[in-house]
PyMOL CGO cylinders between C-alpha atoms (Angstrom):
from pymol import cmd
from pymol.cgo import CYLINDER

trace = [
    CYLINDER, 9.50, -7.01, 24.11, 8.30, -8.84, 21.18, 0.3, 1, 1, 1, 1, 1, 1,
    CYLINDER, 8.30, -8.84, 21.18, 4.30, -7.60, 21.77, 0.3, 1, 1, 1, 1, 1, 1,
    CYLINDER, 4.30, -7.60, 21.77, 5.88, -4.07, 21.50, 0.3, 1, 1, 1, 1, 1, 1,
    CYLINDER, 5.88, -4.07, 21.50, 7.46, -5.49, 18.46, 0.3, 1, 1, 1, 1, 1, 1,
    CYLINDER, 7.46, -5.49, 18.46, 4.53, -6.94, 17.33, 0.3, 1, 1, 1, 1, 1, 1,
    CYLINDER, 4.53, -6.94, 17.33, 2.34, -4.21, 17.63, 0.3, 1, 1, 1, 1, 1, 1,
    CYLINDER, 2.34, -4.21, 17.63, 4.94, -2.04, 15.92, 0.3, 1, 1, 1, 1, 1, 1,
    CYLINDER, 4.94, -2.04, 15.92, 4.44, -4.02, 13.05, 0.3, 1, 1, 1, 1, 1, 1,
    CYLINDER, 4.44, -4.02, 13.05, 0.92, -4.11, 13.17, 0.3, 1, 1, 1, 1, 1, 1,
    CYLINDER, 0.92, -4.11, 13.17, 1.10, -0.38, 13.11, 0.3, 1, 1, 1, 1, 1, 1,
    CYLINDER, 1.10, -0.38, 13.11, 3.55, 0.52, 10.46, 0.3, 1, 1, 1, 1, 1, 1,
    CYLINDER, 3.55, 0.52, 10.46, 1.29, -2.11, 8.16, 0.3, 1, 1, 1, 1, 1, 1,
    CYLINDER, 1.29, -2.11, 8.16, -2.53, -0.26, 9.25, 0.3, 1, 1, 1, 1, 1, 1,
    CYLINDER, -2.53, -0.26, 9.25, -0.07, 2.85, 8.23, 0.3, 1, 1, 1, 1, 1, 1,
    CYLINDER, -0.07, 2.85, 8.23, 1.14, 1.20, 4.77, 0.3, 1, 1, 1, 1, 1, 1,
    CYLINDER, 1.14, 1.20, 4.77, -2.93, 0.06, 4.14, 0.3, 1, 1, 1, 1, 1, 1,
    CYLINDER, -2.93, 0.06, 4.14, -4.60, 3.54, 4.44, 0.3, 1, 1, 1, 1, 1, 1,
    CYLINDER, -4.60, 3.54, 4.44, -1.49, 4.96, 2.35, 0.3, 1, 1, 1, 1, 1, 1,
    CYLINDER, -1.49, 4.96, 2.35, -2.28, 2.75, -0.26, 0.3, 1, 1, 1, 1, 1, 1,
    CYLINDER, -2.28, 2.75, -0.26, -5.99, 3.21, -0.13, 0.3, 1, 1, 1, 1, 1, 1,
    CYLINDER, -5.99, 3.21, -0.13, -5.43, 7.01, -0.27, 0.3, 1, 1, 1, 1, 1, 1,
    CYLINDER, -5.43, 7.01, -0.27, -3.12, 6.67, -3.04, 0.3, 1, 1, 1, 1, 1, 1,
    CYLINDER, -3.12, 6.67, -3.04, -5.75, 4.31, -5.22, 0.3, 1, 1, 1, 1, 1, 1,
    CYLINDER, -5.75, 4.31, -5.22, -8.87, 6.66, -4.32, 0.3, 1, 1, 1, 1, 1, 1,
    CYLINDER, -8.87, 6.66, -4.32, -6.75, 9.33, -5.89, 0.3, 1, 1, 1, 1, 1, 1,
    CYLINDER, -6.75, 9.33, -5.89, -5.50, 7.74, -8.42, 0.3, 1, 1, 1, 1, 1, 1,
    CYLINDER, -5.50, 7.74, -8.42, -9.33, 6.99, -9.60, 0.3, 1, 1, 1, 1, 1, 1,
    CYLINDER, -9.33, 6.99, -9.60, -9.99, 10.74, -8.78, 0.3, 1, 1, 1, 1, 1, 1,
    CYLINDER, -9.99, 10.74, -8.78, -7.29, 12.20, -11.49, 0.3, 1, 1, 1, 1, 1, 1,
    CYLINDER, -7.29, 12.20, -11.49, -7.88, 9.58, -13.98, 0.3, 1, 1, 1, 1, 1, 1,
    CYLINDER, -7.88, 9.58, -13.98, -11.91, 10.38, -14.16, 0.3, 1, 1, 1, 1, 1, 1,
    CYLINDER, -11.91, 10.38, -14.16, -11.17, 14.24, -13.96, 0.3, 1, 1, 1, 1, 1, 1,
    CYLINDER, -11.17, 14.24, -13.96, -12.92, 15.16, -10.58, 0.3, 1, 1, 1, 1, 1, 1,
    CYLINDER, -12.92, 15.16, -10.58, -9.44, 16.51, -9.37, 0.3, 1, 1, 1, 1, 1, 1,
    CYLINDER, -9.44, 16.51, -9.37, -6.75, 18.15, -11.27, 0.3, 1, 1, 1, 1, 1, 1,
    CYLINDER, -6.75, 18.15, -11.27, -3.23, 17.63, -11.64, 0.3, 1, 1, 1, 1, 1, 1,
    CYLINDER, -3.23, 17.63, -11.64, -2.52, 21.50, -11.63, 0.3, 1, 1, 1, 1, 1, 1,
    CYLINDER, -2.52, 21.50, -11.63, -3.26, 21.66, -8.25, 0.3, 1, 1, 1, 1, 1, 1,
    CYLINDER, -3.26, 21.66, -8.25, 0.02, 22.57, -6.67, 0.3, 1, 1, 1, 1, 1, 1,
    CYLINDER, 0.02, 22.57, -6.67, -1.47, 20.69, -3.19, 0.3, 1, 1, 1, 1, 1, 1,
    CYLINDER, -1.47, 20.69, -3.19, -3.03, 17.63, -5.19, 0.3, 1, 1, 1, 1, 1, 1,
    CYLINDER, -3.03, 17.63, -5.19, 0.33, 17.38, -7.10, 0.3, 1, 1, 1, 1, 1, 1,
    CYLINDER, 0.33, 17.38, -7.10, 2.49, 17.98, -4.24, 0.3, 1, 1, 1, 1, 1, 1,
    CYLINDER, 2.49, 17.98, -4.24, 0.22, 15.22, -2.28, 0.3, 1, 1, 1, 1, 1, 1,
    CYLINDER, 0.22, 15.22, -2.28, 0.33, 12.59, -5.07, 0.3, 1, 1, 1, 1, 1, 1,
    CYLINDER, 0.33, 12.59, -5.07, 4.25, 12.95, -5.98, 0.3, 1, 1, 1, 1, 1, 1,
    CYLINDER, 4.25, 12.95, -5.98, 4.37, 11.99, -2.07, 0.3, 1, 1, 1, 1, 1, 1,
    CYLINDER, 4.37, 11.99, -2.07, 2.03, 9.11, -2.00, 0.3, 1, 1, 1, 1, 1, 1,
    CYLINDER, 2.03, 9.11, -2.00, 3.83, 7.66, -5.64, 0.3, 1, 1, 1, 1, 1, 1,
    CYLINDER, 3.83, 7.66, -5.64, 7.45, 7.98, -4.30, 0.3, 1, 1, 1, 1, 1, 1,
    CYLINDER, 7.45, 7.98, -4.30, 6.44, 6.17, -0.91, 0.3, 1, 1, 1, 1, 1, 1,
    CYLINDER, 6.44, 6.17, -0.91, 4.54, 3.45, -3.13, 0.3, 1, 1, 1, 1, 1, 1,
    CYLINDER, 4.54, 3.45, -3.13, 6.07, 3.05, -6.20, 0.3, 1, 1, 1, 1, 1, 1,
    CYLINDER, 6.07, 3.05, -6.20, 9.33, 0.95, -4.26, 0.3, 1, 1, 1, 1, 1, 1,
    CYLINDER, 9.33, 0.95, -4.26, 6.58, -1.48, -2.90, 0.3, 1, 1, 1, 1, 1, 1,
    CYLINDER, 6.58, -1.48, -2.90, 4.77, -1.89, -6.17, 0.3, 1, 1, 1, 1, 1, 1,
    CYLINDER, 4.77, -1.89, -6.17, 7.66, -2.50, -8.51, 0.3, 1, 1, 1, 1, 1, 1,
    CYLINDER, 7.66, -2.50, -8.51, 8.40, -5.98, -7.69, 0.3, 1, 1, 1, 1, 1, 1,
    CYLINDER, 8.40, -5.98, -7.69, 4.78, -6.66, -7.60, 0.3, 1, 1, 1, 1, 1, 1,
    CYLINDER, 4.78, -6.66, -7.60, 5.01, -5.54, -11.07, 0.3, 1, 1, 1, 1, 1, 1,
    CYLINDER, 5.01, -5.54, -11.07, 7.31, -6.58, -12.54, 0.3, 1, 1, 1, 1, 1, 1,
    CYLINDER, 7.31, -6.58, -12.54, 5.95, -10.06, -11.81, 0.3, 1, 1, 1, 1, 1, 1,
    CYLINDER, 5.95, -10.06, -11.81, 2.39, -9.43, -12.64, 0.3, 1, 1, 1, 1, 1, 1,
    CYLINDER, 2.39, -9.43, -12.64, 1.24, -9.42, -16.47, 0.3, 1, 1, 1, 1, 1, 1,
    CYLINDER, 1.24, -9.42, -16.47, 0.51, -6.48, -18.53, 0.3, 1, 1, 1, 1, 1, 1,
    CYLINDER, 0.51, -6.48, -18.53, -3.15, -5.52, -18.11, 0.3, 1, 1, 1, 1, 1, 1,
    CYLINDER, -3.15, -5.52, -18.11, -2.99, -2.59, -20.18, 0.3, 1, 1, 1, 1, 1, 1,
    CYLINDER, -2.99, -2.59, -20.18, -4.38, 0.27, -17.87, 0.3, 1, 1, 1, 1, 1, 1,
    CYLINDER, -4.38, 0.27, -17.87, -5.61, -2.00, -14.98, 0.3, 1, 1, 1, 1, 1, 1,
    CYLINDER, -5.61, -2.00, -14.98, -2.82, -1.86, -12.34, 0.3, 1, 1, 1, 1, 1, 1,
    CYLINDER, -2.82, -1.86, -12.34, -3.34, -4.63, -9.73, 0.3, 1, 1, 1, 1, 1, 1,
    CYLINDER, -3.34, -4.63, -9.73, -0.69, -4.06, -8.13, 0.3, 1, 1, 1, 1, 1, 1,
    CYLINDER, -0.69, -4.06, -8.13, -2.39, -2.25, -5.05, 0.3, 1, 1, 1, 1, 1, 1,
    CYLINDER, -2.39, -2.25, -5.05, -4.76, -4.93, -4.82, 0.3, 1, 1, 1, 1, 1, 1,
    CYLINDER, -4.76, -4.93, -4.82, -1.96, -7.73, -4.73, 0.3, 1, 1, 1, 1, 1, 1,
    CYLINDER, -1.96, -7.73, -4.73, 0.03, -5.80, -2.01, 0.3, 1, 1, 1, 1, 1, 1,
    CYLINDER, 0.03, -5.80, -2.01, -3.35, -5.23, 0.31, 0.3, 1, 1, 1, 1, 1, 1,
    CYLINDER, -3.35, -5.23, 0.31, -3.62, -8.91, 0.21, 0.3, 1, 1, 1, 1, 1, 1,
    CYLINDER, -3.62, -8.91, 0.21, -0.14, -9.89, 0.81, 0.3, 1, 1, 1, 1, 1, 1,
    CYLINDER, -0.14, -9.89, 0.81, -1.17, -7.41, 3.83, 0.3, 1, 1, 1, 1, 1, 1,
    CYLINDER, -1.17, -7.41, 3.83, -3.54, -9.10, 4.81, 0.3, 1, 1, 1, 1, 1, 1,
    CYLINDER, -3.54, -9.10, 4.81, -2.17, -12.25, 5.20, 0.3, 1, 1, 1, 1, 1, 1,
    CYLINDER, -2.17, -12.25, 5.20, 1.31, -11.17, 7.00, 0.3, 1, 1, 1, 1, 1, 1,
    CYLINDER, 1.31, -11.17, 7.00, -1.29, -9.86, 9.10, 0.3, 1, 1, 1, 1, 1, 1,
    CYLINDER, -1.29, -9.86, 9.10, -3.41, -12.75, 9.91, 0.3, 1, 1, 1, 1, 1, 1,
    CYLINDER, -3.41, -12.75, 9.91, -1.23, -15.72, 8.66, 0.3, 1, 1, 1, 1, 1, 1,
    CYLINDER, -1.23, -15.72, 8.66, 1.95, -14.93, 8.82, 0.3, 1, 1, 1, 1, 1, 1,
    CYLINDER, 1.95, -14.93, 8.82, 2.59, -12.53, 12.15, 0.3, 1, 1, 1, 1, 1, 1,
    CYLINDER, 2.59, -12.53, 12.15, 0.37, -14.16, 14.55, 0.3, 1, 1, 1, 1, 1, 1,
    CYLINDER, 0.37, -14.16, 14.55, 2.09, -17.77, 14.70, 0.3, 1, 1, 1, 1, 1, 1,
    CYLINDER, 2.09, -17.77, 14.70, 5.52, -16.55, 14.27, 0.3, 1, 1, 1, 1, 1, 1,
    CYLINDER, 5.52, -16.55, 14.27, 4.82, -13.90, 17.75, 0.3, 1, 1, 1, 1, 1, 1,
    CYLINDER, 4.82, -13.90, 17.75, 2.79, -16.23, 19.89, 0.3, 1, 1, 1, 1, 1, 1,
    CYLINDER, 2.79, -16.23, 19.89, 6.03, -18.74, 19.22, 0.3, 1, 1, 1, 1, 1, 1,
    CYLINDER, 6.03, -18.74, 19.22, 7.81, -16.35, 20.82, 0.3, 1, 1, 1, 1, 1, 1,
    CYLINDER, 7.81, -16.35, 20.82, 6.19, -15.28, 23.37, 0.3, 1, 1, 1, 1, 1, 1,
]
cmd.load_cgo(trace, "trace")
């Protein structure tokens, strides 16, 4: 039972990475131009990514300092990622297994 819940977990976080990725990469896109806002698809796709993101990055913001335009905030949650991942997850499932 707890592998199942431990892969679980490792799933719903690979799922959580590639959103954020996606939603970065795009991010980049609209801010240099190469894709446009008035794209009913690309807004309807980027109104998705920020209301499933924008939760997780608040707190992470609201701690961070003002950067001006630089928001780390993606880059602070992929490594909190990756150490639940690697730190975090593996000691606490092998106790209980």
């Amino acid at each position: 039972m707890a592998y199942a819940l431990y892969n679980v977990i490792l799933i719903l976080l690979d799922v959580l990475w590639w959103i954020i990725i996606v939603q970065a990469i795009l991010s980049w896109l609209i801010a240099f131009n190469v894709i446009n806002t008035q794209n009913d698809f690309v807004r309807s796709i980027w109104i998705a990514l920020d209301k499933l993101t924008e939760p997780i990055y608040r707190p992470i913001r609201r701690v961070m300092p003002d950067l001006g335009g630089l928001d780390l905030s993606p880059m602070v949650l992929l490594l909190g990622i990756i150490i639940l991942r690697q730190a975090i997850l593996p000691p606490i499932f092998s106790a209980l297994v």
